[in-house]
N, CA, C and O atoms as CSV, one atom per row, in Angstrom:
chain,resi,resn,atom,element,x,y,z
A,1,UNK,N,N,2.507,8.890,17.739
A,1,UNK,CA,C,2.579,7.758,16.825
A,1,UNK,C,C,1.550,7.882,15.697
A,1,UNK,O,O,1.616,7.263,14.635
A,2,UNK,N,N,0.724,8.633,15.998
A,2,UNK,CA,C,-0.328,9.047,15.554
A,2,UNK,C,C,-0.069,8.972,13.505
A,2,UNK,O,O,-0.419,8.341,12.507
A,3,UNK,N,N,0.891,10.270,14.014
A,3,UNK,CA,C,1.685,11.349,12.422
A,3,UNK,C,C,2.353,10.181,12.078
A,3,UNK,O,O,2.014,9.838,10.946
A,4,UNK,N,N,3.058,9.523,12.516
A,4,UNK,CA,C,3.790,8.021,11.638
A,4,UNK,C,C,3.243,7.223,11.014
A,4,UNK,O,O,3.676,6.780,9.950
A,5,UNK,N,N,1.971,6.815,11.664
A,5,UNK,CA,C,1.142,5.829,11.096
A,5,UNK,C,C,0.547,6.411,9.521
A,5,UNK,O,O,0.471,5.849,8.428
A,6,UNK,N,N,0.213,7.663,9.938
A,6,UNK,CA,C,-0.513,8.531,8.867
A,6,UNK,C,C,0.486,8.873,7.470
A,6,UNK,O,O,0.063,9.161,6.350
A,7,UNK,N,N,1.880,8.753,7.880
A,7,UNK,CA,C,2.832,8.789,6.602
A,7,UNK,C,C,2.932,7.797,6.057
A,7,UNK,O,O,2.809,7.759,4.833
A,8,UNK,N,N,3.283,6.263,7.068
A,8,UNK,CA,C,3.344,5.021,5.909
A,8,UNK,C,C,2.192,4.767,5.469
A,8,UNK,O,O,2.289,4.037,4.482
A,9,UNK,N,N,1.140,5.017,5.721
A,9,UNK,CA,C,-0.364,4.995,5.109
A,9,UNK,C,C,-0.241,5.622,3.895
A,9,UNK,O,O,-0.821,5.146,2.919
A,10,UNK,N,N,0.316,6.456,3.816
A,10,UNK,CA,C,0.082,7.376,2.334
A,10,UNK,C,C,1.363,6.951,1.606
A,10,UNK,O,O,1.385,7.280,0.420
A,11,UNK,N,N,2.215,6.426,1.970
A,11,UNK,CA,C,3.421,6.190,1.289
A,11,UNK,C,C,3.105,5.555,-0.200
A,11,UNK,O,O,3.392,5.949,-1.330
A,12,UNK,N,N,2.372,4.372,0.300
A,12,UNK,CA,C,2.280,3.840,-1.226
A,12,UNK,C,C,1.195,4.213,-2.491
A,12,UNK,O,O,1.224,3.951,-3.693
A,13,UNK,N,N,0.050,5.086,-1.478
A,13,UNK,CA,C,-0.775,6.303,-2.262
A,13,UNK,C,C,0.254,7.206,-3.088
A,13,UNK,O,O,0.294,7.530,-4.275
A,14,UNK,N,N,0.932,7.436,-2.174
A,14,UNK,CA,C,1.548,8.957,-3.343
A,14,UNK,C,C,2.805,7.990,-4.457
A,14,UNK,O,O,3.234,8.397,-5.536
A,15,UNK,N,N,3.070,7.005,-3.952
A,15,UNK,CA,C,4.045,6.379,-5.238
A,15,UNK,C,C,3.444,5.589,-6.122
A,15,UNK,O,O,4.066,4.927,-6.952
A,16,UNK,N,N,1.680,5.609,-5.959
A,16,UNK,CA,C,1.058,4.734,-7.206
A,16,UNK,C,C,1.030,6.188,-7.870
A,16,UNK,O,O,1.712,6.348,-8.883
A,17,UNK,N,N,0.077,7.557,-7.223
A,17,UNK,CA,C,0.144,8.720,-8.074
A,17,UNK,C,C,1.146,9.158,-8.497
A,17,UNK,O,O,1.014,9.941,-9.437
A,18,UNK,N,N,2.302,8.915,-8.099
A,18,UNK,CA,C,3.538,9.648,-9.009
A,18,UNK,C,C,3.804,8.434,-10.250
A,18,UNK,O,O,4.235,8.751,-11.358
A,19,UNK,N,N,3.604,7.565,-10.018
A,19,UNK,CA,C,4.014,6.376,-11.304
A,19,UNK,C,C,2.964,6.559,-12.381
A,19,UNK,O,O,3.152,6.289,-13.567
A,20,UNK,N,N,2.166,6.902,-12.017
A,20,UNK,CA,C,0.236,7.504,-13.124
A,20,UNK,C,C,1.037,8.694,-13.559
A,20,UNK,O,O,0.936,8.918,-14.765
A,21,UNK,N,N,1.963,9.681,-12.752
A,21,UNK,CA,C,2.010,10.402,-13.793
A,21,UNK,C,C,2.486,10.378,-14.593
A,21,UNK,O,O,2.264,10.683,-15.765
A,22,UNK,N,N,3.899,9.668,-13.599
A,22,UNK,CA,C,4.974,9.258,-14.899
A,22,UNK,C,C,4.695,8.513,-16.051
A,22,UNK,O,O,5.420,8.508,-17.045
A,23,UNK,N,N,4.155,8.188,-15.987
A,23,UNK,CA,C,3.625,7.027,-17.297
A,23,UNK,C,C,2.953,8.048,-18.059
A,23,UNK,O,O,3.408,8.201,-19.193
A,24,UNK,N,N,1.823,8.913,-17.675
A,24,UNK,CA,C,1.045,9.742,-18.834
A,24,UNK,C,C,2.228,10.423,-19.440
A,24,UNK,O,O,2.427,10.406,-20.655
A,25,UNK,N,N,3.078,11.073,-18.511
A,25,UNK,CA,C,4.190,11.789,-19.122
A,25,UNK,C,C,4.917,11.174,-20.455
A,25,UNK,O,O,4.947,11.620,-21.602
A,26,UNK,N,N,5.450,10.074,-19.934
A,26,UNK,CA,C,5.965,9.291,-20.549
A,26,UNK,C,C,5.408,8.690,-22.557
A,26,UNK,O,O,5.871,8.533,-23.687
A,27,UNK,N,N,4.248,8.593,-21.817
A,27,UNK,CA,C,3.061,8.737,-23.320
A,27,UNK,C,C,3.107,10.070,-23.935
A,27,UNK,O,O,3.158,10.162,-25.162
A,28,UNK,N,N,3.094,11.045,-23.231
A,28,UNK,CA,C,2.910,12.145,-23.869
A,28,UNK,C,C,4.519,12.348,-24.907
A,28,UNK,O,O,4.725,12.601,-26.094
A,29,UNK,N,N,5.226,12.134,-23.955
A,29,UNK,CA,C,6.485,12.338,-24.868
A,29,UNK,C,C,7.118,11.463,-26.124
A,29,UNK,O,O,7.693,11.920,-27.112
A,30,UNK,N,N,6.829,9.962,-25.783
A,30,UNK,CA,C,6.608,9.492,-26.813
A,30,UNK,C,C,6.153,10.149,-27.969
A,30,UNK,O,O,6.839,10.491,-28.933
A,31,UNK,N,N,4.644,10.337,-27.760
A,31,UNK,CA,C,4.522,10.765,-28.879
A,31,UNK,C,C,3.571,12.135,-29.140
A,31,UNK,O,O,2.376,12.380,-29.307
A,32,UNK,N,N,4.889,12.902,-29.070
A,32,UNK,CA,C,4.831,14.248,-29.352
A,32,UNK,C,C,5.094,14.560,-30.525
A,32,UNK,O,O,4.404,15.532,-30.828
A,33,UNK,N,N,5.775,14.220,-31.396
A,33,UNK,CA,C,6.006,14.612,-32.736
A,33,UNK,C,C,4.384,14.235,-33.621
A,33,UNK,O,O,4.137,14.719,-34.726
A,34,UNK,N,N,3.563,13.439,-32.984
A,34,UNK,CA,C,1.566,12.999,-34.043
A,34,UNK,C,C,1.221,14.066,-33.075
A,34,UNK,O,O,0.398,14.809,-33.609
A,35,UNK,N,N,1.472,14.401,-32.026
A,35,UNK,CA,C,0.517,15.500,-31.332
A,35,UNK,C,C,1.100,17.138,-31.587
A,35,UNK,O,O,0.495,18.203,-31.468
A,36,UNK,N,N,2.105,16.939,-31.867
A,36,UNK,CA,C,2.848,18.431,-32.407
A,36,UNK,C,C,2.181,18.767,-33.921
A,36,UNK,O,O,2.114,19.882,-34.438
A,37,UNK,N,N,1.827,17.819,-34.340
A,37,UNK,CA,C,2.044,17.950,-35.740
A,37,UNK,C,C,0.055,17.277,-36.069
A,37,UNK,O,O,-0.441,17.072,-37.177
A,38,UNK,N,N,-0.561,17.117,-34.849
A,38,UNK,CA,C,-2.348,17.213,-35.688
A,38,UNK,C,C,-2.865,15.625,-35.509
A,38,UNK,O,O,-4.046,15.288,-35.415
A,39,UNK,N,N,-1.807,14.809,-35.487
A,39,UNK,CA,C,-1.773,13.583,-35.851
A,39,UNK,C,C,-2.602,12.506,-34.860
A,39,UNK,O,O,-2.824,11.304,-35.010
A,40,UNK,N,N,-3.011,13.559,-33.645
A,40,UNK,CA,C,-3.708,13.023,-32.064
A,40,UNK,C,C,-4.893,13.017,-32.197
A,40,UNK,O,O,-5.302,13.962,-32.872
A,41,UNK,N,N,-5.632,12.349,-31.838
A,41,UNK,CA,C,-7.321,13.323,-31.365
A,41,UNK,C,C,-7.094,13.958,-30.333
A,41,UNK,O,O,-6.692,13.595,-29.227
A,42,UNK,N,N,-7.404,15.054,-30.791
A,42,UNK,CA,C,-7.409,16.204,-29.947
A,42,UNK,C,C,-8.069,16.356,-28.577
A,42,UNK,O,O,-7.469,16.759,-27.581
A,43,UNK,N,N,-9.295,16.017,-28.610
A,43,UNK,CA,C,-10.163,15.262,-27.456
A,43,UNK,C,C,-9.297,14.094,-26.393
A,43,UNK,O,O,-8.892,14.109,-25.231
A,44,UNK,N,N,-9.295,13.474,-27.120
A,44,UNK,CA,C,-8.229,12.164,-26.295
A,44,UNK,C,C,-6.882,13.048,-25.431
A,44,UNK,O,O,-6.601,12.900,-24.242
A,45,UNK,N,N,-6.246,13.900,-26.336
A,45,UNK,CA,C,-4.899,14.943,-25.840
A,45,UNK,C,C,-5.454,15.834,-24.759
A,45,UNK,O,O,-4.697,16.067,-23.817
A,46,UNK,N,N,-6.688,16.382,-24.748
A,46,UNK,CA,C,-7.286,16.669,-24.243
A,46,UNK,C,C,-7.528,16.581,-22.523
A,46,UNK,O,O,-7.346,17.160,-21.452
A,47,UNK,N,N,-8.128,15.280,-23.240
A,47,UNK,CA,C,-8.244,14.196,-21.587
A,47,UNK,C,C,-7.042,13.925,-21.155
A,47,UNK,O,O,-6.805,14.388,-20.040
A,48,UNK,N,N,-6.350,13.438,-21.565
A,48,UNK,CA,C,-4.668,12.808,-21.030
A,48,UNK,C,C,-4.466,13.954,-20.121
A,48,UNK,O,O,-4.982,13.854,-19.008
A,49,UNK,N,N,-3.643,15.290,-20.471
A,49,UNK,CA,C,-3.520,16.559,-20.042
A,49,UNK,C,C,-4.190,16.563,-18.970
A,49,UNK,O,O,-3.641,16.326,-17.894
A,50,UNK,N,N,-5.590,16.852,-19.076
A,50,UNK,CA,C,-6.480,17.056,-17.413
A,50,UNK,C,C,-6.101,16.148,-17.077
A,50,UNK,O,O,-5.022,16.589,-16.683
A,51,UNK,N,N,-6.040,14.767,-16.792
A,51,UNK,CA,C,-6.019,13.779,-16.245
A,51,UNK,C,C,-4.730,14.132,-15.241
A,51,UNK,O,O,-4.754,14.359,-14.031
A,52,UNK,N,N,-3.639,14.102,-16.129
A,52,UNK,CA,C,-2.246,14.631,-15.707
A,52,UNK,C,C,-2.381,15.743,-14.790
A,52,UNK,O,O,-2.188,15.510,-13.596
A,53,UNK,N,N,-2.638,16.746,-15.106
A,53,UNK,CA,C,-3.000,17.618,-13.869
A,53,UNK,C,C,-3.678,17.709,-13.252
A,53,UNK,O,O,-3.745,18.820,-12.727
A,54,UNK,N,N,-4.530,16.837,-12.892
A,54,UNK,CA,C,-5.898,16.391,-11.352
A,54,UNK,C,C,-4.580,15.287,-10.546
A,54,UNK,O,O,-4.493,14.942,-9.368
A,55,UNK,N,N,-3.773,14.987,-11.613
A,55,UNK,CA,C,-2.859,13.701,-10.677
A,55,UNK,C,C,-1.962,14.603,-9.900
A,55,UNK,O,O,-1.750,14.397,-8.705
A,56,UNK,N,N,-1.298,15.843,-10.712
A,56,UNK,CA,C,-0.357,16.502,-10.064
A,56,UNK,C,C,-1.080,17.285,-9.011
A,56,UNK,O,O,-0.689,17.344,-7.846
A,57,UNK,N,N,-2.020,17.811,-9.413
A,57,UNK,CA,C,-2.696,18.267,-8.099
A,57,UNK,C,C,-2.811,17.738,-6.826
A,57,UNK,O,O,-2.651,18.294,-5.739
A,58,UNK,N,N,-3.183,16.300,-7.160
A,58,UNK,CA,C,-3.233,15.260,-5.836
A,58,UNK,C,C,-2.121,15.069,-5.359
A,58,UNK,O,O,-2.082,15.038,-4.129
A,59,UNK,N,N,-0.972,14.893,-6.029
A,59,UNK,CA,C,0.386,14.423,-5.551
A,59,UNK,C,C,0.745,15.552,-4.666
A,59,UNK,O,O,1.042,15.274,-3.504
A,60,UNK,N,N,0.758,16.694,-5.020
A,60,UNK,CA,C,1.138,17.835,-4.455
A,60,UNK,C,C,0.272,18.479,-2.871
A,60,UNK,O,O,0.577,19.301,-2.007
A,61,UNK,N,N,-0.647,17.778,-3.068
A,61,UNK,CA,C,-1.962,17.968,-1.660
A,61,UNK,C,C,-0.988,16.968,-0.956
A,61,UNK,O,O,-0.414,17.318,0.075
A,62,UNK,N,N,-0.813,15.840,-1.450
A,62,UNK,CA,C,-0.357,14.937,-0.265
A,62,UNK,C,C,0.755,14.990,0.329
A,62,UNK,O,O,0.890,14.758,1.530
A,63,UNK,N,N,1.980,15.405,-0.711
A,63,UNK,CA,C,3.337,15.616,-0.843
A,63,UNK,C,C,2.912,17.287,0.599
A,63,UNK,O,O,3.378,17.413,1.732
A,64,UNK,N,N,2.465,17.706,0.265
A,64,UNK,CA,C,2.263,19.021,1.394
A,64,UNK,C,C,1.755,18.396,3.034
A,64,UNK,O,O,2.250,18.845,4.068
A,65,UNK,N,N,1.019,17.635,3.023
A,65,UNK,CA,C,0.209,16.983,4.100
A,65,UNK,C,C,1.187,16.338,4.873
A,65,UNK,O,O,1.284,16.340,6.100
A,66,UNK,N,N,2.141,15.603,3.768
A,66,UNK,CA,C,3.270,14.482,4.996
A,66,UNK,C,C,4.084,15.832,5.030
A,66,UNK,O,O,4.934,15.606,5.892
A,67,UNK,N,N,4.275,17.032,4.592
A,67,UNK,CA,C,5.407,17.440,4.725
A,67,UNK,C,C,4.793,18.575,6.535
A,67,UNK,O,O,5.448,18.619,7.576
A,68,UNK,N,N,3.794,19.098,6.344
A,68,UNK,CA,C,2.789,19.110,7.581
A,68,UNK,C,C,3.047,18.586,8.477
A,68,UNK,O,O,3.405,19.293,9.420
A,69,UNK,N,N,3.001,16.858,8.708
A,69,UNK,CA,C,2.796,15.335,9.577
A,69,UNK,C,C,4.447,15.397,9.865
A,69,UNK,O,O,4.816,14.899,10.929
A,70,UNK,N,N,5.528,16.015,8.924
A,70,UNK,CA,C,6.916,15.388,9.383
A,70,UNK,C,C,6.997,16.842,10.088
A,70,UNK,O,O,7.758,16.621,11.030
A,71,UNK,N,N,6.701,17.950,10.142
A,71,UNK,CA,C,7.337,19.073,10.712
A,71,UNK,C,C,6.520,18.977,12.277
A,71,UNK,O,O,7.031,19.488,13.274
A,72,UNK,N,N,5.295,18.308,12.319
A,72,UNK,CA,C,4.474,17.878,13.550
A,72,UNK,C,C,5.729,16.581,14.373
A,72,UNK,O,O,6.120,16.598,15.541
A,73,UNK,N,N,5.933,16.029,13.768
A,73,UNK,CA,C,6.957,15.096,14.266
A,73,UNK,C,C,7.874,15.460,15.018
A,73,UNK,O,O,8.167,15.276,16.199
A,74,UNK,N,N,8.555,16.350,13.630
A,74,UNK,CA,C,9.889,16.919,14.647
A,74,UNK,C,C,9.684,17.893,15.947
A,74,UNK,O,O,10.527,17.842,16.842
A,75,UNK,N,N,8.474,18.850,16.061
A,75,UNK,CA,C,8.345,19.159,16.830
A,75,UNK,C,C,8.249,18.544,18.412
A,75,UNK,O,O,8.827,19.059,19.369
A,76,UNK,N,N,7.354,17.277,18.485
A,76,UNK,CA,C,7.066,16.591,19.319
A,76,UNK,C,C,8.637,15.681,19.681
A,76,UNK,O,O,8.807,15.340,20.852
A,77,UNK,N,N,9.498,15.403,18.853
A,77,UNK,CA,C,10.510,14.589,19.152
A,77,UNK,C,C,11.915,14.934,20.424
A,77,UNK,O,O,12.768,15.805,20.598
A,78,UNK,N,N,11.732,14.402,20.699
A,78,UNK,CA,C,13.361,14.002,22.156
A,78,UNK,C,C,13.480,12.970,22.078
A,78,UNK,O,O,12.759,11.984,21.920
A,79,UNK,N,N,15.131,13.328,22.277
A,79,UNK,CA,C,16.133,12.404,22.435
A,79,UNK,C,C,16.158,11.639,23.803
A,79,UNK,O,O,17.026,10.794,24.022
């Protein structure tokens, strides 16, 4: 019961980090044509970017961890 508890625990961790990314994403694409073209601070574009990838990094640690916790599951499981 252990590995169950430990997945809905993170459930709503990894769907606030995937909505952080989506949203930077989302900014970024907006407005790509002032950042294609100089129109950004560069610094600020900068930060966004890392930011974005310390998030994907995390998502992907955790997204690996339940995927870990569900293959521990199935092992232990009978019908």
């Amino acid at each position: 019961m252990e590995l169950e508890d430990y997945l809905i625990e993170e459930k709503p961790t990894i769907m606030a980090i995937n909505f952080i990314s989506n949203t930077i994403n989302d900014i970024l694409e907006e407005n790509f044509y002032e950042i294609k073209n100089g129109k950004t601070d560069k610094e600020l574009l900068e930060n966004i970017m890392a930011l974005n990838f310390v998030v994907e990094i995390l998502s992907n640690y955790m997204k690996i961890n339940s995927e870990i916790a569900y293959k521990e599951i199935e092992k232990s499981y009978t019908d």
